[in-house]
mmCIF file of the N, C-alpha and C atoms, coordinates in Angstrom:
data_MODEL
# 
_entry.id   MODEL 
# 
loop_
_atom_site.group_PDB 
_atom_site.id 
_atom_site.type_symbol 
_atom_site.label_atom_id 
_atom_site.label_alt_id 
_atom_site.label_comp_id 
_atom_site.label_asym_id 
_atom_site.label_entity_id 
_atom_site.label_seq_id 
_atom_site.pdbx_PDB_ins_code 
_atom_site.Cartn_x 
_atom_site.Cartn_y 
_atom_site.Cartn_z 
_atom_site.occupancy 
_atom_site.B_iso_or_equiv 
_atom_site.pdbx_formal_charge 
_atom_site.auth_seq_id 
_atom_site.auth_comp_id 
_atom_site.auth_asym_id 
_atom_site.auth_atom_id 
_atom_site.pdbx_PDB_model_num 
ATOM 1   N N  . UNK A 1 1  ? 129.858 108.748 81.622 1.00 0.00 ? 1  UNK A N  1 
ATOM 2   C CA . UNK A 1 1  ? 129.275 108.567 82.941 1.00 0.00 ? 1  UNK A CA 1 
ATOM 3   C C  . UNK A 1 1  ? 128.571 109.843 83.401 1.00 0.00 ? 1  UNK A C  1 
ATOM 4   N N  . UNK A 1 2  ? 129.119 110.826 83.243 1.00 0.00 ? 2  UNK A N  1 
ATOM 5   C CA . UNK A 1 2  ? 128.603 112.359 83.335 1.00 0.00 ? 2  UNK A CA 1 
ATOM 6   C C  . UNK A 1 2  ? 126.879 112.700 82.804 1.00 0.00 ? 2  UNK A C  1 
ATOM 7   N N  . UNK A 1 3  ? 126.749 111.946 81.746 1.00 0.00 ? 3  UNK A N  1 
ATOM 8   C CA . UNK A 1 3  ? 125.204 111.802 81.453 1.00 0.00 ? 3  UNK A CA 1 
ATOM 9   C C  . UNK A 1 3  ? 124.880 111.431 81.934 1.00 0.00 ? 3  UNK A C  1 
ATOM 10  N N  . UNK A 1 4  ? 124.689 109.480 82.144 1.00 0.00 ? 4  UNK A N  1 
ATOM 11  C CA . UNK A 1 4  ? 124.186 108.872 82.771 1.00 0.00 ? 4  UNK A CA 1 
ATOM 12  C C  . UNK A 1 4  ? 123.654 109.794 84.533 1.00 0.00 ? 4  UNK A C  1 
ATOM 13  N N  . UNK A 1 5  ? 124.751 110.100 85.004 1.00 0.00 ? 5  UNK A N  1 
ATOM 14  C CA . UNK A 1 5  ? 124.698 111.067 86.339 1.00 0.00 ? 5  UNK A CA 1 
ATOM 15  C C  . UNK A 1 5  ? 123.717 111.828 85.650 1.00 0.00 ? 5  UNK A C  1 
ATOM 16  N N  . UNK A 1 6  ? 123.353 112.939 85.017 1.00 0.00 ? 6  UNK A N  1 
ATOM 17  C CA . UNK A 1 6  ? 122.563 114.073 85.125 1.00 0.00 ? 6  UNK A CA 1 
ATOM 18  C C  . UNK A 1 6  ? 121.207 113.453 84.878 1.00 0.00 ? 6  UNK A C  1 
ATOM 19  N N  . UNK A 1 7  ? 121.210 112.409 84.178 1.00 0.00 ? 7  UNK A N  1 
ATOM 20  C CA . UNK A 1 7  ? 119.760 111.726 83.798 1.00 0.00 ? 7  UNK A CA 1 
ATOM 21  C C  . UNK A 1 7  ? 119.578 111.670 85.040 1.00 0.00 ? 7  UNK A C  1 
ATOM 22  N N  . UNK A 1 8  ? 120.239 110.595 85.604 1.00 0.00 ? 8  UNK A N  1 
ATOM 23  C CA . UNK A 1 8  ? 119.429 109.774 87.206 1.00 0.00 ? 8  UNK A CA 1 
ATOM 24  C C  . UNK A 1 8  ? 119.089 111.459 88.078 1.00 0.00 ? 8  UNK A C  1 
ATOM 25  N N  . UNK A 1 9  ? 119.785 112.066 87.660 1.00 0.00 ? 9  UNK A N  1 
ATOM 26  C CA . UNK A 1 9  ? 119.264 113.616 89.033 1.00 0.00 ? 9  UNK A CA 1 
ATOM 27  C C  . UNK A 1 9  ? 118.150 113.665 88.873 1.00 0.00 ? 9  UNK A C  1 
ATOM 28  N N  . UNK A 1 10 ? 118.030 114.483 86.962 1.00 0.00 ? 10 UNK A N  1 
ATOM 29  C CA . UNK A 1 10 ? 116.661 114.498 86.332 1.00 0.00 ? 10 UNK A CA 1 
ATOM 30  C C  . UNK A 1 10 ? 115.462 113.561 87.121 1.00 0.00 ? 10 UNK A C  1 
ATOM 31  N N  . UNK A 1 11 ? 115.756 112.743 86.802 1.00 0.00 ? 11 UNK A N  1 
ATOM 32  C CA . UNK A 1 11 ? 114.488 111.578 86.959 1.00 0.00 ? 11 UNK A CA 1 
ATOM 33  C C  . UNK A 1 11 ? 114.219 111.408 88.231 1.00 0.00 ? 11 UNK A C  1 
ATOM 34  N N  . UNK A 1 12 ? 115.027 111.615 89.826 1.00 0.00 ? 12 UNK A N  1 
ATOM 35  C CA . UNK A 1 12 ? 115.325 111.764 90.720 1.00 0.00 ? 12 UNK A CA 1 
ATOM 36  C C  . UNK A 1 12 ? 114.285 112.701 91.376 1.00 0.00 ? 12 UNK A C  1 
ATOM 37  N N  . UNK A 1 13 ? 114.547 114.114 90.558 1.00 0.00 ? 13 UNK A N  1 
ATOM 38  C CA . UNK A 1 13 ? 113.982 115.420 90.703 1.00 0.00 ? 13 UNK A CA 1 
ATOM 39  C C  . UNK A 1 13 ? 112.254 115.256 90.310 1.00 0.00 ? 13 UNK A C  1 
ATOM 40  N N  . UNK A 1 14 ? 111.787 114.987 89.281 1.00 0.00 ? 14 UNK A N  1 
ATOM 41  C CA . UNK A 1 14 ? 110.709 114.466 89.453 1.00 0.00 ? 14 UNK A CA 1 
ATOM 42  C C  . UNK A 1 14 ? 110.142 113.567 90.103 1.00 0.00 ? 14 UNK A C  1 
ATOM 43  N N  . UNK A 1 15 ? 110.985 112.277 90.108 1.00 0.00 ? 15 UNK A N  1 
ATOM 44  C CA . UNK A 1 15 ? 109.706 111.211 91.076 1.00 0.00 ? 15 UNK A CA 1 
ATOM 45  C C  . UNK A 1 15 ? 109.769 112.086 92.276 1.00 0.00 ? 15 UNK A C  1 
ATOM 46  N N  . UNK A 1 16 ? 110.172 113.076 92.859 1.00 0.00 ? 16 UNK A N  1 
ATOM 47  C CA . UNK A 1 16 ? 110.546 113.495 94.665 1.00 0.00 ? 16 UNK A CA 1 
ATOM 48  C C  . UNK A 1 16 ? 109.469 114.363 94.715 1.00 0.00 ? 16 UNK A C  1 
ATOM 49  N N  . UNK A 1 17 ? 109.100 115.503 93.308 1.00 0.00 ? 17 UNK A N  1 
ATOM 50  C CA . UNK A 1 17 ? 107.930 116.158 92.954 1.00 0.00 ? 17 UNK A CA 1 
ATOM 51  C C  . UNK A 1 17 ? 106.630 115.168 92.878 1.00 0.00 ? 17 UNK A C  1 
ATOM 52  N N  . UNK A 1 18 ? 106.502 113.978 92.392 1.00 0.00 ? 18 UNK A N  1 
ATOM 53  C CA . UNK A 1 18 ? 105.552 113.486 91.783 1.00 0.00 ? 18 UNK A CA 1 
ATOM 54  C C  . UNK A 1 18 ? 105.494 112.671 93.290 1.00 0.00 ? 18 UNK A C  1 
ATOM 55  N N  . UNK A 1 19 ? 105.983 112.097 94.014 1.00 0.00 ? 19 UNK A N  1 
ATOM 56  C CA . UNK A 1 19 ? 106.134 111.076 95.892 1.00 0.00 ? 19 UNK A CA 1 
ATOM 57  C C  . UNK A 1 19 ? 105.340 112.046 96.605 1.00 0.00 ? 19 UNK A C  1 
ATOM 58  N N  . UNK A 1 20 ? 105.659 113.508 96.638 1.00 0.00 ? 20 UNK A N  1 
ATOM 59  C CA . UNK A 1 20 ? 105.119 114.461 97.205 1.00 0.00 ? 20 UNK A CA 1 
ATOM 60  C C  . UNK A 1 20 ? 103.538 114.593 97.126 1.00 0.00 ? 20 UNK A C  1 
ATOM 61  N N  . UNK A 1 21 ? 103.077 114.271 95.976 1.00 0.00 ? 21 UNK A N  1 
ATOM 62  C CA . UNK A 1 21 ? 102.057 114.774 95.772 1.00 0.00 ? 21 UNK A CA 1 
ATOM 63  C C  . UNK A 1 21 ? 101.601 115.435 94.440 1.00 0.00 ? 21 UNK A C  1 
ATOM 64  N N  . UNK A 1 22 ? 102.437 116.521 93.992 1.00 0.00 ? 22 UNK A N  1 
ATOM 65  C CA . UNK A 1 22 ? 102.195 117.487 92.940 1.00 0.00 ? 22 UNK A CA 1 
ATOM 66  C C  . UNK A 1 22 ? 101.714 118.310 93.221 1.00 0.00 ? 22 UNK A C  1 
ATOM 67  N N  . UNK A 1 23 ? 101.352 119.266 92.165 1.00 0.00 ? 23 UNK A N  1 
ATOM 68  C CA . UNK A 1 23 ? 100.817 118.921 90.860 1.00 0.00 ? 23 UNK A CA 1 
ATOM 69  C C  . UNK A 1 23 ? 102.209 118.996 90.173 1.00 0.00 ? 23 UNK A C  1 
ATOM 70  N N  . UNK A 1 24 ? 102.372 118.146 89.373 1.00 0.00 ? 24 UNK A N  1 
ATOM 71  C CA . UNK A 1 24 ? 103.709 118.167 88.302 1.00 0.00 ? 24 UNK A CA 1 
ATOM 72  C C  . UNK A 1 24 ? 102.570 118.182 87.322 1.00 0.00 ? 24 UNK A C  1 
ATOM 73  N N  . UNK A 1 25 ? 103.202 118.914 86.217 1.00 0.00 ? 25 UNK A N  1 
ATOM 74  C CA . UNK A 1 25 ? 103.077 118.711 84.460 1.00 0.00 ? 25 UNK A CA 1 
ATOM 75  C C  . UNK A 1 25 ? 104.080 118.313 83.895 1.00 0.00 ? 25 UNK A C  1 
ATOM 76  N N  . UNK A 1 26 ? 103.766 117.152 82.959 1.00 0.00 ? 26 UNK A N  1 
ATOM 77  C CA . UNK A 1 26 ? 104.941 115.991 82.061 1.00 0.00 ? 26 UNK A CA 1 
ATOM 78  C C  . UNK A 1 26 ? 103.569 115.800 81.155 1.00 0.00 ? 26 UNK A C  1 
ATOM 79  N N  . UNK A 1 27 ? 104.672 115.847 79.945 1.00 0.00 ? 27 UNK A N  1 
ATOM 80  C CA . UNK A 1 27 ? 104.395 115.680 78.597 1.00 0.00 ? 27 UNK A CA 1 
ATOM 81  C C  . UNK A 1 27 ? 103.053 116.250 78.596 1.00 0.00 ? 27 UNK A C  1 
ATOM 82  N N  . UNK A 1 28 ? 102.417 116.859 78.749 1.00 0.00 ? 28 UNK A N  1 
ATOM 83  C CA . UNK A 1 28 ? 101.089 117.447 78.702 1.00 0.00 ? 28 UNK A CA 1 
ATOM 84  C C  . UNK A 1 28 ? 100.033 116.895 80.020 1.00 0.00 ? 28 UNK A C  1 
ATOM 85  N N  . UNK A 1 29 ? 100.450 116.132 80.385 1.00 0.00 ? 29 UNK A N  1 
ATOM 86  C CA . UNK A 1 29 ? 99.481  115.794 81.595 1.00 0.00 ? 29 UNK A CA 1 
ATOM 87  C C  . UNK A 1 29 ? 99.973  116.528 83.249 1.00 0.00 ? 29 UNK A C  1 
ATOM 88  N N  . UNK A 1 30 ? 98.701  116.722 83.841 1.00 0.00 ? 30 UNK A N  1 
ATOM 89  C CA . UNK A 1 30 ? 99.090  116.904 85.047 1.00 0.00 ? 30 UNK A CA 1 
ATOM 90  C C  . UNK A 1 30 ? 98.574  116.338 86.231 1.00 0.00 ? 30 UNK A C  1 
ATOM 91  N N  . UNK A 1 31 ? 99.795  115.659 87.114 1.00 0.00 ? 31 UNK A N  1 
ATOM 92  C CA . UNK A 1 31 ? 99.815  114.898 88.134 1.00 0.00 ? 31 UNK A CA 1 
ATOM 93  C C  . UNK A 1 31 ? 99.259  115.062 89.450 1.00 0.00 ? 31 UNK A C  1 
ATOM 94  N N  . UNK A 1 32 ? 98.340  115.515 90.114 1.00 0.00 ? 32 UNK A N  1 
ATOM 95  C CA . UNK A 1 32 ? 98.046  115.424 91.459 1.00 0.00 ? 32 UNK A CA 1 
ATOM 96  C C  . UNK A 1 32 ? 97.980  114.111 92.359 1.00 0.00 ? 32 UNK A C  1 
ATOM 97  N N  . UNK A 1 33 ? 97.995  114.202 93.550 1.00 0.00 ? 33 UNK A N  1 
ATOM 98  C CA . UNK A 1 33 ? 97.416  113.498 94.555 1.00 0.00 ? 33 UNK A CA 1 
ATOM 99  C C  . UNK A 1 33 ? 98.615  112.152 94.586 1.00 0.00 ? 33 UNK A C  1 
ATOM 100 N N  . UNK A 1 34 ? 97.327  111.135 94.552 1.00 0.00 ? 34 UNK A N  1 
ATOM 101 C CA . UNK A 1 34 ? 97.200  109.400 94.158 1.00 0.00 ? 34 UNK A CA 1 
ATOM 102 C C  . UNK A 1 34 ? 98.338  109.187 93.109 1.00 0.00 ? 34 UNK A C  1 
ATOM 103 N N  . UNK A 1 35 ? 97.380  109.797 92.072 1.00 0.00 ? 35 UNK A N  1 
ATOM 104 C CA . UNK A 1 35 ? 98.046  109.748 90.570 1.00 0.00 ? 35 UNK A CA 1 
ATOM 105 C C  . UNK A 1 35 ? 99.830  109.728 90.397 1.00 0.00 ? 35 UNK A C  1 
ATOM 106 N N  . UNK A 1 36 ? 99.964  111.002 91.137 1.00 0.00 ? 36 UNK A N  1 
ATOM 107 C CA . UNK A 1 36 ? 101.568 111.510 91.044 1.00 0.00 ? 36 UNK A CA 1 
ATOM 108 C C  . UNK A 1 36 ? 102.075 110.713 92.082 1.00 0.00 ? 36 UNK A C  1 
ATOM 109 N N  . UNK A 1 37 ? 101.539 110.257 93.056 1.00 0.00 ? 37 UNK A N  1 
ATOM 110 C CA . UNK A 1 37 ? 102.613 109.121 93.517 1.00 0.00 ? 37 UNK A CA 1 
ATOM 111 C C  . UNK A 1 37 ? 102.700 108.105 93.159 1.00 0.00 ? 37 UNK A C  1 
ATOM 112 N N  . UNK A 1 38 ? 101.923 107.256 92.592 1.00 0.00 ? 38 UNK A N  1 
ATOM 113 C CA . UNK A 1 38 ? 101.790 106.372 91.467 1.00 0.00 ? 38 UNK A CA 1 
ATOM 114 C C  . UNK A 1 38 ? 102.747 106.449 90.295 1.00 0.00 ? 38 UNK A C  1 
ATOM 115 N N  . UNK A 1 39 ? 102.861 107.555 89.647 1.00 0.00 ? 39 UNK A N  1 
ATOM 116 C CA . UNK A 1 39 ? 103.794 107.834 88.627 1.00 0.00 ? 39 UNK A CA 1 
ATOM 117 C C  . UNK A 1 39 ? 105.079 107.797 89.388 1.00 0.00 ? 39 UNK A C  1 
ATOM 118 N N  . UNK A 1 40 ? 105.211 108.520 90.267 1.00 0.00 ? 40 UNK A N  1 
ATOM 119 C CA . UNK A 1 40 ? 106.568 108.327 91.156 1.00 0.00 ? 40 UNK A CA 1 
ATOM 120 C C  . UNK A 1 40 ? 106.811 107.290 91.186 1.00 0.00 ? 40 UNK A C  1 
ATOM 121 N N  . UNK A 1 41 ? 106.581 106.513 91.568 1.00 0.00 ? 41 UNK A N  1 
ATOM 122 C CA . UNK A 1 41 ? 106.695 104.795 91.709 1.00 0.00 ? 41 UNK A CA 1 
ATOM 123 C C  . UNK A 1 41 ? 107.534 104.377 90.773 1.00 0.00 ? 41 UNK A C  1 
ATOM 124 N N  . UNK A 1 42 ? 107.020 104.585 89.468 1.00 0.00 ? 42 UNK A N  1 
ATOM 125 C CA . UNK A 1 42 ? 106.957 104.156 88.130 1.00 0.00 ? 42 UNK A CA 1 
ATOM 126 C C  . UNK A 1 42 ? 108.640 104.540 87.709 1.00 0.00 ? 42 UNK A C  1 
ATOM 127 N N  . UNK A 1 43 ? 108.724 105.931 87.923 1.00 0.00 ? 43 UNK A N  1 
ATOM 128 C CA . UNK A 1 43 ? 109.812 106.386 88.053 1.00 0.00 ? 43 UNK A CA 1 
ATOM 129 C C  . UNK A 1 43 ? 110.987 105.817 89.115 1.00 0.00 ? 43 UNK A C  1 
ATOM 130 N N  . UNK A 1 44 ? 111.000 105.703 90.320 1.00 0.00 ? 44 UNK A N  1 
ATOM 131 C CA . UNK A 1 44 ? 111.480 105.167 90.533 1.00 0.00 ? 44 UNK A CA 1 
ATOM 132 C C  . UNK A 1 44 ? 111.954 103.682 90.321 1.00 0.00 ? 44 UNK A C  1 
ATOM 133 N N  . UNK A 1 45 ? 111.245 102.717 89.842 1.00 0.00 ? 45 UNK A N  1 
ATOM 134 C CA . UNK A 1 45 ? 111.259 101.891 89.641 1.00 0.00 ? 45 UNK A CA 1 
ATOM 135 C C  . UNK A 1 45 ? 111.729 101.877 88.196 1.00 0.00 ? 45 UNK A C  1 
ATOM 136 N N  . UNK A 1 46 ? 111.924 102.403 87.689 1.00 0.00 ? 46 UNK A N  1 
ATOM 137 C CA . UNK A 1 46 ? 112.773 102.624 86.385 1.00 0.00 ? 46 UNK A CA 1 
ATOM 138 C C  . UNK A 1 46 ? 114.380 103.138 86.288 1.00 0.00 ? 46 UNK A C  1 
ATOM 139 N N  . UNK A 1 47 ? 114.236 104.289 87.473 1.00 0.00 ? 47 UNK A N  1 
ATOM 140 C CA . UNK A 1 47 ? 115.432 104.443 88.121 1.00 0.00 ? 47 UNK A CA 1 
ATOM 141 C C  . UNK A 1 47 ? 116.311 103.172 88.664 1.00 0.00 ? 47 UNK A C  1 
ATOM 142 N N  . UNK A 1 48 ? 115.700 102.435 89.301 1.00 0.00 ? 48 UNK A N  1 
ATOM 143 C CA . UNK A 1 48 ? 116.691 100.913 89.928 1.00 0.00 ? 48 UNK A CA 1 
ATOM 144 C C  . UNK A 1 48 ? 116.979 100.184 88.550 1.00 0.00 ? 48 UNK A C  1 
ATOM 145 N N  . UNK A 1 49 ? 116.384 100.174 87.433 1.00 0.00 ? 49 UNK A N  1 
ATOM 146 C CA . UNK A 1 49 ? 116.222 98.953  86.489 1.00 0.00 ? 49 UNK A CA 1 
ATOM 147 C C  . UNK A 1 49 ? 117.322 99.407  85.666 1.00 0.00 ? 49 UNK A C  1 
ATOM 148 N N  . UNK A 1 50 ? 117.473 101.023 85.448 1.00 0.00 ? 50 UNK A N  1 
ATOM 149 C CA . UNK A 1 50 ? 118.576 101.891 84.826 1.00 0.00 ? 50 UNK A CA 1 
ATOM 150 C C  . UNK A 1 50 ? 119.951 101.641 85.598 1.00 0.00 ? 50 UNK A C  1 
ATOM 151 N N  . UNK A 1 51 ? 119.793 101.715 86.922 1.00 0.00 ? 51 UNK A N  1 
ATOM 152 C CA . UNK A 1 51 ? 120.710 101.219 87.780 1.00 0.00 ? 51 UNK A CA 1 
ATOM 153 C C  . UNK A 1 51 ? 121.631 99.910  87.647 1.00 0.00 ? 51 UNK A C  1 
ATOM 154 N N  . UNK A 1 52 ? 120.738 98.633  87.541 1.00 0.00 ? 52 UNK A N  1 
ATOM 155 C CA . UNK A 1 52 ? 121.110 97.404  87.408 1.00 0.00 ? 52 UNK A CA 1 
ATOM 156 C C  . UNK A 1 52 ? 121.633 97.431  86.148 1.00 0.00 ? 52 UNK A C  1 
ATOM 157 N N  . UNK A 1 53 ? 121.265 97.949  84.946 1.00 0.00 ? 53 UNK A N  1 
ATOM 158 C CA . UNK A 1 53 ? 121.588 97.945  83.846 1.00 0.00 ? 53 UNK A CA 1 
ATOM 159 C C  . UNK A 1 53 ? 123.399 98.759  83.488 1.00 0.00 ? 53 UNK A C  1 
ATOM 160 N N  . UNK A 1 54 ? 123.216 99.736  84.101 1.00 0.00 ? 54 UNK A N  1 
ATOM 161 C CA . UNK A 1 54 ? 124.174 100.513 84.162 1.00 0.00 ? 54 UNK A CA 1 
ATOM 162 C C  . UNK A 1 54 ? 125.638 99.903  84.701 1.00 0.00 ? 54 UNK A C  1 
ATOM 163 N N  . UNK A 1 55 ? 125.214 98.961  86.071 1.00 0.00 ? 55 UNK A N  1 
ATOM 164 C CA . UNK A 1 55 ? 126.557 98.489  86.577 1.00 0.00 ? 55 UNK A CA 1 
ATOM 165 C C  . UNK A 1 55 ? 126.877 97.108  85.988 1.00 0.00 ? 55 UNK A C  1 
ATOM 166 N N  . UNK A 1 56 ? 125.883 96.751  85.135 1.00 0.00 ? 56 UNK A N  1 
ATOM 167 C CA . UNK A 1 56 ? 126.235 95.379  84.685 1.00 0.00 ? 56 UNK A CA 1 
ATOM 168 C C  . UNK A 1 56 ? 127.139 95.781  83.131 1.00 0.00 ? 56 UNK A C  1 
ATOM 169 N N  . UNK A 1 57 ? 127.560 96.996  82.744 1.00 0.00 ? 57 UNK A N  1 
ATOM 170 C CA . UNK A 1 57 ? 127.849 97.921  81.937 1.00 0.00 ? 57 UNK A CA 1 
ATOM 171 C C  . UNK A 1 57 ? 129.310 98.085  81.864 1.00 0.00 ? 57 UNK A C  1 
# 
């Protein structure tokens, strides 16, 4: 469970960088504006799906 926890921070910690605005850099690209809240999204929305998955676990 201790992983699972540090992932969701991880992923947490970026979409809050990427909701903001940016600029974040991931995997070689970098996020401003539109873009990075868009990706935030994405992230979050991966975050809930990890979620559902997790308690059905």
């Amino acid at each position: 469970m201790k992983k699972e926890t540090d992932f969701r921070i991880y992923l947490c910690d970026i979409a809050g960088s990427l909701l903001q605005g940016g600029p974040l850099e991931l995997e070689g690209n970098t996020y401003v504006g539109d873009e990075a809240r868009k990706k935030g999204m994405q992230i979050v929305d991966l975050i809930r799906v990890l979620g559902v998955y997790f308690k059905g676990k």
